[in-house]
C-alpha positions, 0 to 999 in steps of 0.5 A: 366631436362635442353636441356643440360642434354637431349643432354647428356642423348641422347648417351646413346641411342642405335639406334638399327633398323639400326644394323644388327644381331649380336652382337654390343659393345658400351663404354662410360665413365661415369663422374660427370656429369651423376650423376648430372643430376640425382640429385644424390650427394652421390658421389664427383667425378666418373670415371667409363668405363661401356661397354654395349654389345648388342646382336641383335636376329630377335625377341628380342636382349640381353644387357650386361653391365659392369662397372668398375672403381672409385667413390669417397665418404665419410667415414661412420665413419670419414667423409674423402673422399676416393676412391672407386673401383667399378665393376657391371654387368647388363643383360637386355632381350629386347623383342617387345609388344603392350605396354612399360613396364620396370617393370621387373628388367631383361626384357624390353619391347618396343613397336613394332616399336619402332627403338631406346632405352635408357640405361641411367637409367640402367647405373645409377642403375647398378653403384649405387648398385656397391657402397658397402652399408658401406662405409669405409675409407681404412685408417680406417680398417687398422688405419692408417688414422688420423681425428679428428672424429675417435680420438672423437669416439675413447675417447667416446668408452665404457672401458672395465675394464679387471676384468669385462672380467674375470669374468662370470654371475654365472647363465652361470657358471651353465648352462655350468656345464649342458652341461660338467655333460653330457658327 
């Protein structure tokens, strides 16, 4: 990771020994770039507002982060760009230890005397999962979008015959007289 990237990664730093009890909101807005210093290039541009609540206790603190906004990626079937809506949420427990240990999803464990924390990772994961695991184009599902991928998946689609769709397997014919000599 470039110093550049560092200093990036840095405002997602939450110094919190100098906060009072309480609670705390922070917002920051997350681009391109943030991903790129990941090597994450699923997407081909972002613009996401994540606002992380922090609630400040005298033994552990609890973080909340929201996520909303737009990435914008390709189509599984088609391959076309589009624009997808995106909403996450992330509720973390922050609790004090001998030793570091973020290896539970919901708590993170800082050692004792530790003044400062870092939500990028967290910020990262919560917009990732977001993304919808299909990702289809919305001129896709409502057909108004026209490529030249759809049109070659549409001509290598398997025919129906309508003959083929009238007529049933004789053994099912038998089973279904099964079940209606019953009643």
């Amino acid at each position: 990771m470039s110093m550049e990237e560092r200093k990036r990664l840095k405002e997602f730093e939450i110094p919190f020994s100098g906060l009072k009890q309480g609670k705390h909101q922070f917002e920051y807005q997350i681009d391109q770039e943030f991903f790129d210093d990941f090597d994450y290039e699923e997407f081909n541009h972002c613009e996401v507002n994540v606002v992380a609540d922090l609630h400040k206790m005298s033994t552990m603190m609890e973080l909340e982060l929201q996520a909303s906004g737009t990435v914008n990626l390709a189509c599984d079937s088609s391959g076309e760009p589009f624009d997808q809506p995106i909403s996450g949420k992330l509720d973390l427990v922050i609790k004090f230890g001998d030793t570091y240990s973020d290896e539970d999803d919901e708590i993170l464990v800082l050692p004792h005397g530790e003044h400062q924390f870092n939500i990028a990772q967290y910020v990262y994961e919560m917009i990732v999962l977001a993304v919808p695991s299909k990702r289809i184009h919305p001129g896709v599902l409502d057909g108004t979008l026209k490529s030249e991928a759809l049109d070659k998946l549409k001509e290598l689609e398997p025919r129906q015959d309508k003959q083929s769709t009238d007529e049933t397997d004789p053994r099912w014919d038998a089973l279904r007289n099964l079940l209606t000599d019953k009643k």
